[in-house]
MARKOLMI-111031 format. One record per residue: x, y, z of N, C-alpha, C, O in turn. Coordinates in steps of 0.02 Angstrom, whole numbers, padded with zeros to 5 digits, always signed. Layout:
// residues N
XYZXYZXYZXYZ
...
***
This chain:
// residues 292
-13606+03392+04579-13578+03340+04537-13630+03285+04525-13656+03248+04567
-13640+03289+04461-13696+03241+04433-13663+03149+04423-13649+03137+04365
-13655+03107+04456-13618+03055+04455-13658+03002+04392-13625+02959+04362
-13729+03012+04379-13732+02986+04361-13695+03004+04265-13680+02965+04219
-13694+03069+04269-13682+03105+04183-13593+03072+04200-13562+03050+04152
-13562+03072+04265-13476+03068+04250-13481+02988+04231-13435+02972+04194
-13514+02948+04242-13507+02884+04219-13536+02870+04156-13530+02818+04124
-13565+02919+04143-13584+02904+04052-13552+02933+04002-13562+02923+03942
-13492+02989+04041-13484+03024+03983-13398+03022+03997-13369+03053+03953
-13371+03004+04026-13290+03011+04065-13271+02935+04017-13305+02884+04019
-13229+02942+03988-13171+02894+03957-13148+02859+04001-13164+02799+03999
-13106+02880+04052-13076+02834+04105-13110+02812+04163-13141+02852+04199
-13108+02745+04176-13140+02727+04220-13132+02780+04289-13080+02807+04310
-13204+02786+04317-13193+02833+04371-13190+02808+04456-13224+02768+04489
-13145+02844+04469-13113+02809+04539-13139+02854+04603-13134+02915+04608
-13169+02807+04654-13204+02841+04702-13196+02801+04792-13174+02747+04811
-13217+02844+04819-13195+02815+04892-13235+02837+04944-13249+02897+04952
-13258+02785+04983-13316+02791+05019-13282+02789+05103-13236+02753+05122
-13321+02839+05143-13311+02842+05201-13349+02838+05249-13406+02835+05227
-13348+02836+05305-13393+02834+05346-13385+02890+05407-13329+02906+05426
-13458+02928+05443-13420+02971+05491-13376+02961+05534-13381+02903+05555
-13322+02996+05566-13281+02946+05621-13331+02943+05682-13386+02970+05683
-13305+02909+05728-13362+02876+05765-13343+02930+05845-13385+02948+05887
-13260+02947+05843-13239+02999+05917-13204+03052+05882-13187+03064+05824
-13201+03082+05941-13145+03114+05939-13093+03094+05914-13085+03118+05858
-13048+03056+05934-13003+03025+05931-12990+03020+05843-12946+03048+05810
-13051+02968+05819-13052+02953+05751-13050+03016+05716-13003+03029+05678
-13097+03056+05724-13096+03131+05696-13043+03165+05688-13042+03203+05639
-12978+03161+05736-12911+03170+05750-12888+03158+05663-12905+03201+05622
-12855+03106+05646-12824+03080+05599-12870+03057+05536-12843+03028+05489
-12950+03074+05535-12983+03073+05483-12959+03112+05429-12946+03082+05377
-12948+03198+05433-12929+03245+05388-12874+03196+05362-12891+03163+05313
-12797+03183+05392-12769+03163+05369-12767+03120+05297-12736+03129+05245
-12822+03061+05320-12830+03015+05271-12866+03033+05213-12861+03001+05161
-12897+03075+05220-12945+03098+05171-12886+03149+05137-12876+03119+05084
-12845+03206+05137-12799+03221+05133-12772+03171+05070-12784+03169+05010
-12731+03132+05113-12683+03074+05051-12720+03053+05021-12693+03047+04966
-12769+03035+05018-12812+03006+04985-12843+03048+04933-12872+03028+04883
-12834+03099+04948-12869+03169+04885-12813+03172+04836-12823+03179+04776
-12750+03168+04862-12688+03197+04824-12677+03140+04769-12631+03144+04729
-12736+03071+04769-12739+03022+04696-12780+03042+04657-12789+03006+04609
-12813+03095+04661-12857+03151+04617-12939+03088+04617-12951+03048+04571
-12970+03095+04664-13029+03019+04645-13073+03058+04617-13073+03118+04629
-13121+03027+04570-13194+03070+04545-13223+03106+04580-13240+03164+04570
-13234+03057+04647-13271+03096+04675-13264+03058+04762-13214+03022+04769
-13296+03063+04805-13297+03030+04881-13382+03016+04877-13423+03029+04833
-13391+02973+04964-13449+02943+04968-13440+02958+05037-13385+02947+05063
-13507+02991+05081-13512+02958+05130-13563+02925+05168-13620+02941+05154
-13554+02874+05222-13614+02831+05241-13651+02864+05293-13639+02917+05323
-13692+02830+05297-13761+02854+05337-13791+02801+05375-13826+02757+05350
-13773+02807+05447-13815+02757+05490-13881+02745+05479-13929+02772+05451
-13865+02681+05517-13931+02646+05524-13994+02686+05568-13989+02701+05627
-14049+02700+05527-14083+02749+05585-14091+02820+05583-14132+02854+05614
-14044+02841+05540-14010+02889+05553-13978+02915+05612-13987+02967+05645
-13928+02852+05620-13902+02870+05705-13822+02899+05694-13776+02908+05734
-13828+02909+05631-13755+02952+05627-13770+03023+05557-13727+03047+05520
-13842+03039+05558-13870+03085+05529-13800+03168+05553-13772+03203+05511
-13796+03173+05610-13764+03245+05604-13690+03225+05578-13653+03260+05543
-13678+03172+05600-13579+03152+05577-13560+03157+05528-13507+03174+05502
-13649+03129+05498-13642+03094+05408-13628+03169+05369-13591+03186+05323
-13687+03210+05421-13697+03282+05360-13632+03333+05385-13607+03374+05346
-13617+03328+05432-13532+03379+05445-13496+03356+05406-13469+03394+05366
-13481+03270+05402-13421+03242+05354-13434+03276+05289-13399+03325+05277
-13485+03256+05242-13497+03284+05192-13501+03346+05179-13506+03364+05121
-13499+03395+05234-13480+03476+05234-13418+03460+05236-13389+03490+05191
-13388+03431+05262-13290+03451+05283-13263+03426+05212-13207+03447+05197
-13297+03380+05161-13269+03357+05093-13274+03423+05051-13228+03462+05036
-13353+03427+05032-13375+03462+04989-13384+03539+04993-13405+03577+04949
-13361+03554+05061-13375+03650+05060-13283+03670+05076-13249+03716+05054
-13262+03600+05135-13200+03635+05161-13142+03611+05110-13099+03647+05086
-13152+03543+05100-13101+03533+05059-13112+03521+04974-13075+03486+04940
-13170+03558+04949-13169+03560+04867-13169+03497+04843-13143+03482+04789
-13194+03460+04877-13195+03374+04852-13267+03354+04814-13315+03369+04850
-13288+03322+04746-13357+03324+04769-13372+03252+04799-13335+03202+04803
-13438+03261+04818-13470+03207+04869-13523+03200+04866-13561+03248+04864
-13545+03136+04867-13607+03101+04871-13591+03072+04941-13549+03033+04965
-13668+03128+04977-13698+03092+05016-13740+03029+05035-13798+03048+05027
-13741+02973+05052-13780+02915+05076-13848+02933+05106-13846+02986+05137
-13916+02897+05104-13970+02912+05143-13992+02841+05153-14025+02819+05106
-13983+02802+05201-14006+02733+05229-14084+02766+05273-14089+02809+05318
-14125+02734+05245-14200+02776+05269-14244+02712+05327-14291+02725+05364
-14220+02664+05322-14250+02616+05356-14267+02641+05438-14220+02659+05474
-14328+02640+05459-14349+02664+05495-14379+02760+05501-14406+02790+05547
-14363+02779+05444-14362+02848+05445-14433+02859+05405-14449+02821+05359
-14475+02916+05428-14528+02918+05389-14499+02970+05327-14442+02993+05321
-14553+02980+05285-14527+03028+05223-14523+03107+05247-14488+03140+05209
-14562+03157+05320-14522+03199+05334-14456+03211+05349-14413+03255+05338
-14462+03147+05383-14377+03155+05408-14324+03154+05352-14281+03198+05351
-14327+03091+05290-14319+03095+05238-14293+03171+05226-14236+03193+05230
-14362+03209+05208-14360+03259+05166-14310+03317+05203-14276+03360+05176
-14316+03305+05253-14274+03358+05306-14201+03350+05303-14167+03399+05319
-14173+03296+05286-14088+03277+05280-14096+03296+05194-14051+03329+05169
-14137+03281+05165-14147+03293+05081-14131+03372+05077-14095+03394+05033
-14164+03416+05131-14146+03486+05100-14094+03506+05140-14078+03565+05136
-14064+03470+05176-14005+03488+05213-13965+03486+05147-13950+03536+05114
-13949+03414+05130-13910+03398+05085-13870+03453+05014-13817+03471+04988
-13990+03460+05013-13992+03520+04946-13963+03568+04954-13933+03592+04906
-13961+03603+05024-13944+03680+05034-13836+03689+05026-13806+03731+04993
-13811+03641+05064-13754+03592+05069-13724+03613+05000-13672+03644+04989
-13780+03583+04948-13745+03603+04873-13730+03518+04843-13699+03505+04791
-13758+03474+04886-13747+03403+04861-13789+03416+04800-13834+03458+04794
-13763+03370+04754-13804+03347+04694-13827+03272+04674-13869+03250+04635
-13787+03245+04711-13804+03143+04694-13805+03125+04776-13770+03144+04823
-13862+03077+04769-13883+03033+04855-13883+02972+04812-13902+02960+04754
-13851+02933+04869-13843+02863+04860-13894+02820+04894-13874+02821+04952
-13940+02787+04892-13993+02771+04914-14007+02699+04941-14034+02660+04902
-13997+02685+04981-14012+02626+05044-14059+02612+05078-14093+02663+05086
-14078+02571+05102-14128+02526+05154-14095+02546+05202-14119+02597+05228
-14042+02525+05227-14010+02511+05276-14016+02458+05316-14053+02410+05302
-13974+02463+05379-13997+02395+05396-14054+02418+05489-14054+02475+05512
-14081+02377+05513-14116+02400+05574-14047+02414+05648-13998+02384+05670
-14089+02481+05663-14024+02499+05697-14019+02425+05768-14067+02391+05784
-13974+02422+05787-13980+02371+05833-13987+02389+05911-13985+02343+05951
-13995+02460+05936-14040+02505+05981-14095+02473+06006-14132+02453+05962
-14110+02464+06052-14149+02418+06093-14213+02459+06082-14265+02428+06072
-14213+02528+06082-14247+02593+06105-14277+02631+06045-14315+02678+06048
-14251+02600+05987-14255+02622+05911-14328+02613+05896-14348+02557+05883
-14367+02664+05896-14436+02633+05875-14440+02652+05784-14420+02709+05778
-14455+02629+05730-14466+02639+05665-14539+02692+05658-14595+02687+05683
-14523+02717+05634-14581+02761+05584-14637+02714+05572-14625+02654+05565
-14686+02735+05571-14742+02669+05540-14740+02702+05461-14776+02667+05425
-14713+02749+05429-14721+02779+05351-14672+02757+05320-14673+02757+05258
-14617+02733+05355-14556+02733+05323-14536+02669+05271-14543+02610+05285
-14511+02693+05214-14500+02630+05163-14479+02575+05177-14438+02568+05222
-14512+02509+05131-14485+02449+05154-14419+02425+05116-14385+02375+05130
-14408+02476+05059-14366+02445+05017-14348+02529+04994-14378+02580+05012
-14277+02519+04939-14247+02561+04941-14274+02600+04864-14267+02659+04848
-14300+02557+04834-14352+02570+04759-14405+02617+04784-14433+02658+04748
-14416+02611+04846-14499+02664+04883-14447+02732+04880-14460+02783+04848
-14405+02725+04908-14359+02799+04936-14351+02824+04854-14378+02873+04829
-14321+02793+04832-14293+02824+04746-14341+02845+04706-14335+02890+04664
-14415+02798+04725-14471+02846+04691-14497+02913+04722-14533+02957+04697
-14463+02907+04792-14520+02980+04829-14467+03050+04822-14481+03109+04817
-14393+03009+04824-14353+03070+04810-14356+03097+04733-14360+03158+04726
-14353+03054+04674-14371+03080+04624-14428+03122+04602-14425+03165+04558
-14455+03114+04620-14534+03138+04626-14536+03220+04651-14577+03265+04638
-14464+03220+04699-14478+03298+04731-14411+03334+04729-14411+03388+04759
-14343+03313+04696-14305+03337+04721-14276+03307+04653-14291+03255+04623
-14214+03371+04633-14162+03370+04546-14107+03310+04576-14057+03306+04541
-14107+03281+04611-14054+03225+04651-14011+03188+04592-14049+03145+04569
-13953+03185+04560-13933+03104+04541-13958+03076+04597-13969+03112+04646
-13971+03014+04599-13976+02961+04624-13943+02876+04625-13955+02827+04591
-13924+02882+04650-13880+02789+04646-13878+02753+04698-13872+02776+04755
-13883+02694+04684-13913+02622+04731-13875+02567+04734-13824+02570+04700
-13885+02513+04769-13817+02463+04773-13859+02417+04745-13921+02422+04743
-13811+02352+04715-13828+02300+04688-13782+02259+04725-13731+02283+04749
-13800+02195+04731-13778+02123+04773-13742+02066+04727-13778+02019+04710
-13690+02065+04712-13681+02021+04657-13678+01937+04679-13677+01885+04647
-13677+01957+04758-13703+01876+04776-13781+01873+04785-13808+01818+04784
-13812+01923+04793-13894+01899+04809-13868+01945+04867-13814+01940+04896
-13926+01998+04879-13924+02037+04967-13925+01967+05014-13948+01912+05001
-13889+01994+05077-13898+01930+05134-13981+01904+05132-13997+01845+05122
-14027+01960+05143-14105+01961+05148-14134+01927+05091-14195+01916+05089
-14095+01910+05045-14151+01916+04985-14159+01838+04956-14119+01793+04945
-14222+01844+04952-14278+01782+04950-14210+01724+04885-14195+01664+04884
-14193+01774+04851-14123+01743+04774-14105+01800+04736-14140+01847+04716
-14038+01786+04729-14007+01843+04693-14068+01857+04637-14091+01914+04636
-14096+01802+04587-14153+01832+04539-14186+01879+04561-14200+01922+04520
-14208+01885+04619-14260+01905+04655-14232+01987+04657-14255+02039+04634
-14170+01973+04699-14127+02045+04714-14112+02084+04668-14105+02144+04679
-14102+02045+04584-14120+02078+04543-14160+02106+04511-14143+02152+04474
-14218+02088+04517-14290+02134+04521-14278+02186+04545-14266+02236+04512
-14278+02185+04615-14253+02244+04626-14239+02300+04605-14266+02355+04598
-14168+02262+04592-14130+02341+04571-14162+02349+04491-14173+02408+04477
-14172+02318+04458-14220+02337+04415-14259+02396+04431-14244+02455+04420
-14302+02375+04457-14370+02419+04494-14330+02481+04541-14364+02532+04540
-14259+02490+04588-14241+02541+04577-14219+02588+04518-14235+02648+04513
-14183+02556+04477-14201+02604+04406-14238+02615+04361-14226+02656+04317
-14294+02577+04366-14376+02598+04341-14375+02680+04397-14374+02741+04385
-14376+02659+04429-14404+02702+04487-14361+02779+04482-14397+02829+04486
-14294+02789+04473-14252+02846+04447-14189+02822+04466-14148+02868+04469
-14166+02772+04479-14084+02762+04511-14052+02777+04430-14085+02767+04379
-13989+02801+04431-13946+02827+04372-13891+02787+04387-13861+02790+04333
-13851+02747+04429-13821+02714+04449-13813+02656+04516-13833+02660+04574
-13780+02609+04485-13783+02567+04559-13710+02532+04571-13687+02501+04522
-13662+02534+04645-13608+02519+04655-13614+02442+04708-13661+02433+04747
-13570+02405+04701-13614+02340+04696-13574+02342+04779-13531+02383+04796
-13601+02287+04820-13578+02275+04870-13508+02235+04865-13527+02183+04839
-13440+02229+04875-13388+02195+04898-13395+02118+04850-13450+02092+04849
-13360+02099+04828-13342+02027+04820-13266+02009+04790-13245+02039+04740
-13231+01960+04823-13189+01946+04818-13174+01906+04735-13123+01908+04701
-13224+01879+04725-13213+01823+04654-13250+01863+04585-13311+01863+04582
-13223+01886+04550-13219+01941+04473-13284+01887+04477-13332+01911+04507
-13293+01826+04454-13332+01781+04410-13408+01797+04442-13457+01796+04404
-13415+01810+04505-13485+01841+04525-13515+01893+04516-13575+01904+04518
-13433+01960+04497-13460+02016+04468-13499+02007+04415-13558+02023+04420
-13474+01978+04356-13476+01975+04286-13541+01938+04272-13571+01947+04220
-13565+01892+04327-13598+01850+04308-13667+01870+04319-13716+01842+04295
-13666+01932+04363-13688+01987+04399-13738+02006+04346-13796+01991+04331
-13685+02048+04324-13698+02112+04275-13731+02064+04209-13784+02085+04186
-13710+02021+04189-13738+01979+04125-13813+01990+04140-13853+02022+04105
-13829+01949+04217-13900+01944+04229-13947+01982+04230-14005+01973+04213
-13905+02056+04264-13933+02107+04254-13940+02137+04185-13992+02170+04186
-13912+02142+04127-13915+02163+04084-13992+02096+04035-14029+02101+03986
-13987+02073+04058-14037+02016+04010-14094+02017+04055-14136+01972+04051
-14101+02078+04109-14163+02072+04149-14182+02180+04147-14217+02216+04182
-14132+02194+04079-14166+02243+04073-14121+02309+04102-14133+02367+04082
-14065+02293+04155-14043+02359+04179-13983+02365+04139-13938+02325+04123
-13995+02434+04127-13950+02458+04067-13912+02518+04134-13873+02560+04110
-13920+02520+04196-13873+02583+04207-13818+02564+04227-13819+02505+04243
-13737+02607+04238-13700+02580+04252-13693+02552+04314-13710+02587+04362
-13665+02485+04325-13653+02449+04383-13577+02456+04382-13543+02449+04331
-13553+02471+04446-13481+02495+04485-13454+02420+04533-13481+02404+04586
-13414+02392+04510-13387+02361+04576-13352+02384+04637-13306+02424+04637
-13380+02356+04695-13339+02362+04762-13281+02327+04773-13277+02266+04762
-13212+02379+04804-13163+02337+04824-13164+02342+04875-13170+02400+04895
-13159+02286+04931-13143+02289+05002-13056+02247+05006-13053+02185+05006
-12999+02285+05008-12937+02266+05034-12942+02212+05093-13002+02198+05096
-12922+02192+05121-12915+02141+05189-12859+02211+05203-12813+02240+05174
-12898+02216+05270-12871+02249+05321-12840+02231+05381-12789+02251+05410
-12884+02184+05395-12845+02154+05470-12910+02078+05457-12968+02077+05437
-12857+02019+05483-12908+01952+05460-12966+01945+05496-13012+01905+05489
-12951+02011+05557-13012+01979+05607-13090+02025+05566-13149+02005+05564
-13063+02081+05542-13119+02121+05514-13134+02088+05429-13182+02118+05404
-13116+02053+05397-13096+02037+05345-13158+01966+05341-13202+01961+05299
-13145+01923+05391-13194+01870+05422-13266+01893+05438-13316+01863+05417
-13271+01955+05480-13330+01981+05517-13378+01991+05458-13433+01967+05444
-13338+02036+05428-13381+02066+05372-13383+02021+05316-13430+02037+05279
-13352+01975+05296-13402+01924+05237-13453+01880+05276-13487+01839+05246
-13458+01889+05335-13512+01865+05379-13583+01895+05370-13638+01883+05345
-13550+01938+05405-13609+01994+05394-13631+02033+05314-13687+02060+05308
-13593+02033+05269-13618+02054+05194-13643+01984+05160-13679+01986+05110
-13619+01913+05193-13634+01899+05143-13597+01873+05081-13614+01842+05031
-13537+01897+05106-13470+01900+05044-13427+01823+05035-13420+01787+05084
-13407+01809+04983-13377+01732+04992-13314+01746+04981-13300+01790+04941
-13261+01707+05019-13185+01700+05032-13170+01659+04986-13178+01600+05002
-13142+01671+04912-13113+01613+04876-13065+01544+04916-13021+01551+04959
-13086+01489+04890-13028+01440+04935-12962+01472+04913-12920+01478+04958
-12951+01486+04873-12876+01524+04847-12875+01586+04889-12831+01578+04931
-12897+01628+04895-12876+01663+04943-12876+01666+05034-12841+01697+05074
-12937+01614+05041-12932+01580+05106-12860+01554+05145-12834+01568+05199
-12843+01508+05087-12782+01474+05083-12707+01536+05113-12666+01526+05158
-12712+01583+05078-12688+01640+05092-12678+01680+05156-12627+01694+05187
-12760+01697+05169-12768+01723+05233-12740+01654+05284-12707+01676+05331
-12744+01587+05286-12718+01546+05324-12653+01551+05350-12639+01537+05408
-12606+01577+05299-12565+01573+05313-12500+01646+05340-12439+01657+05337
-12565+01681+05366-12536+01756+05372-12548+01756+05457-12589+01718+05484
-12513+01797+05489-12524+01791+05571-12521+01859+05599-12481+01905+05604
-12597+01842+05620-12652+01915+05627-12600+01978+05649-12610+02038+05640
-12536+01940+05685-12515+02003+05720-12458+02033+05666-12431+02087+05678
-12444+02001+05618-12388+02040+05575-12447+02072+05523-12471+02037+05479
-12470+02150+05535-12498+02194+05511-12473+02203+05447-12511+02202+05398
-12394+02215+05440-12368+02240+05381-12394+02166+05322-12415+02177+05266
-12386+02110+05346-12401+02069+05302-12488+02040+05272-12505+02020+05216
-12517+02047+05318-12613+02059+05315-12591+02116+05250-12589+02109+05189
-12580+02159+05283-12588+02239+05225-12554+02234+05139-12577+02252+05085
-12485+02198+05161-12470+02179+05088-12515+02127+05066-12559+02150+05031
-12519+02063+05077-12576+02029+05062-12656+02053+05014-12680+02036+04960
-12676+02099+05065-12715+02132+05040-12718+02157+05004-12764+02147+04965
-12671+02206+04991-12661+02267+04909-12633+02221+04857-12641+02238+04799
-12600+02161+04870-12562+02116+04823-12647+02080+04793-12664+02079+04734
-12673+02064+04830-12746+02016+04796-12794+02088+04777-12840+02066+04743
-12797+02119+04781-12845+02187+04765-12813+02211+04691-12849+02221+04642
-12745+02218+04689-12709+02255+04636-12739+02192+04573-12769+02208+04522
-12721+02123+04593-12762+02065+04562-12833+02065+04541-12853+02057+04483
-12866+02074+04591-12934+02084+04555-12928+02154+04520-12921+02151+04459
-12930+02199+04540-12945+02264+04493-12922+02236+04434-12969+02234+04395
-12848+02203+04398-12831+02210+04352-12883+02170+04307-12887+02183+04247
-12925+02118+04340-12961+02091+04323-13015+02140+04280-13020+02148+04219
-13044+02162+04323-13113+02199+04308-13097+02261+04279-13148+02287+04257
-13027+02308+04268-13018+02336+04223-13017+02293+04147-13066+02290+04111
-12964+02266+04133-12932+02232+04076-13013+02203+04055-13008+02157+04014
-13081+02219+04072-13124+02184+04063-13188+02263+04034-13234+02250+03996
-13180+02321+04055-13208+02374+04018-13241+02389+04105-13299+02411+04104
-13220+02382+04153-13264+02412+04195-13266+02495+04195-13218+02533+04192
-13325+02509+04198-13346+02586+04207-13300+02640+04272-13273+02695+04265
-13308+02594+04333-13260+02606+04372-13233+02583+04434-13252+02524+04438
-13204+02596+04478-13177+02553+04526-13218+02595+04606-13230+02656+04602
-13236+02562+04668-13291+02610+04711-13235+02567+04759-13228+02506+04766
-13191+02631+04792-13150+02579+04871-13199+02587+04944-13202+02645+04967
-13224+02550+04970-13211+02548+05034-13164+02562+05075-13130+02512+05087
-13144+02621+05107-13084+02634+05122-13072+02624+05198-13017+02626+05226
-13155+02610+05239-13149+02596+05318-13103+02657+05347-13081+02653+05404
-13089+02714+05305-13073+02780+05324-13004+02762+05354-12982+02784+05408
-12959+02703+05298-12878+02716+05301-12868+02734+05242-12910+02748+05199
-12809+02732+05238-12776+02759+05165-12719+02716+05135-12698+02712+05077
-12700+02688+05186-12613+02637+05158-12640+02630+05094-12622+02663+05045
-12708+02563+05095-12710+02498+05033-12737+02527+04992-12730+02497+04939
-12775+02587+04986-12823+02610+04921-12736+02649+04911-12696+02615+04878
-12722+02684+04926-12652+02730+04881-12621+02674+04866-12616+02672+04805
-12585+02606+04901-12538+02589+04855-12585+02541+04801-12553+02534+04749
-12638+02513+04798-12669+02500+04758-12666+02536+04674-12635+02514+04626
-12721+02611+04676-12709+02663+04648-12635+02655+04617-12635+02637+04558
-12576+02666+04645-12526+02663+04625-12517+02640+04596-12499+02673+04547
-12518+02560+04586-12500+02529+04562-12506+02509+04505-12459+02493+04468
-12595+02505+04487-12625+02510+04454-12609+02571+04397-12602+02554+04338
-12605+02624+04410-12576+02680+04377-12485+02665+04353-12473+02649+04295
-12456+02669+04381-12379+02633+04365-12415+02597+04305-12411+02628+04251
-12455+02526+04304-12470+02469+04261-12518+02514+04210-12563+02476+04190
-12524+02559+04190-12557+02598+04135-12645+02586+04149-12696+02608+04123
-12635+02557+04182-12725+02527+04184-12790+02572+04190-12845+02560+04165
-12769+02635+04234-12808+02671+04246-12780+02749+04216-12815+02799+04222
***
């Protein structure tokens, strides 16, 4: 599955869902499941991630066998290369190939936090080096992320947009943007990018609020900004009534999507943190409302 030809050539915005390997047993347990309900909303296609390091290299490449060979799903594999030299690279590259993948999603990643982790001295500094060496040797779609606040790392969003520029100089065919809660940073996003030259399609990220404590962590760590309007919100929800975090969540998500549909988006990319409640009743809803 060529992701970058389904986003140029598909009428309806295309709907996709990203996973990560499970981390036990345990998780592995009730993974099928979710992936399961989650298939039966018919999505374009799935995603899955790829540690830092490649410290979840065999999880990453079984998951993406259990989508794409066991359950007829297609899938784009992830390759976060930071620290990895270009054999190693090339060695998950023909895994991938043999696999029957057709699109890698292409990352830096972040440094594994392994005390013991030593880096490659070959390995790319940026994710524009990887997209030129895989193009160069391998029929890959290829697709890359964009930051619609500025990456945490990056010197200014201008800057971060170079970037991704220079990943699609380089061969990226698509890029799915990292998480943001406020439409007005997408948009304002994509303007910049388009008047700095990148013409490929850019995908927004939805991240649902899942639970407030993970919801907090992670606009920490991405980077991501909490509207005072929805702050206001999360204030007034109490961490331990789950059912109400979860409605919350799909109630402000079903909100933004309608946003960034009713606006020509190409397509919608869930973070699904490998549940299923908020992306299905989302989906739903959205569908009920003709939107998708």
């Amino acid at each position: 599955m060529h992701v970058g030809q389904l986003y140029a050539t598909k009428e309806k915005p295309i709907i996709s869902f990203e996973f990560f390997p499970p981390r036990n047993e345990k998780a592995a347990e009730g993974f099928g499941t979710v992936v399961d309900t989650l298939a039966e909303l018919k999505p374009d296609y799935m995603s899955v991630t790829f540690g830092a390091g490649g410290s979840t290299r065999e999880g990453s490449y079984q998951t993406v066998k259990q989508l794409l060979v066991e359950k007829k799903i297609p899938t784009v594999a992830y390759l976060a290369g930071f620290g990895l030299g270009p054999e190693e690279i090339s060695l998950e590259l023909d895994r991938y190939q043999d696999l029957g993948v057709e699109t890698i999603f292409v990352i830096r990643g972040d440094e594994p936090k392994n005390e013991d982790f030593v880096a490659n001295k070959e390995s790319f500094a940026y994710a524009s080096g990887m997209i030129a060496f895989i193009k160069d040797r391998y029929p890959f779609c290829l697709g890359c992320a964009g930051y619609p606040e500025g990456h945490i790392q990056a010197e200014s969003l201008e800057k971060d947009i170079q970037f991704l520029k220079l990943k699609q100089d380089n061969g990226a065919e698509y890029a799915v943007t990292q998480y943001c809660y406020d439409n007005d940073f997408f948009f304002s996003y994509v303007e910049k990018c388009r008047a700095a030259g990148i013409s490929i399609p850019i995908i927004p990220g939805i991240m649902p609020v899942y639970t407030l404590k993970l919801t907090q962590m992670l606009s920490k760590v991405c980077g991501t900004t909490i509207p005072a309007e929805m702050q206001r919100g999360l204030d007034q929800l109490d961490a331990e009534d789950k059912k109400a975090v979860l409605d919350f969540g799909v109630n402000f998500a079903v909100e933004q999507c309608r946003g960034l549909l009713k606006k020509g988006v190409a397509g919608l990319h869930f973070y699904t943190m490998d549940r299923s409640h908020s992306t299905s009743e989302i989906l739903t809803r959205l569908r009920e409302e003709d939107l998708l």
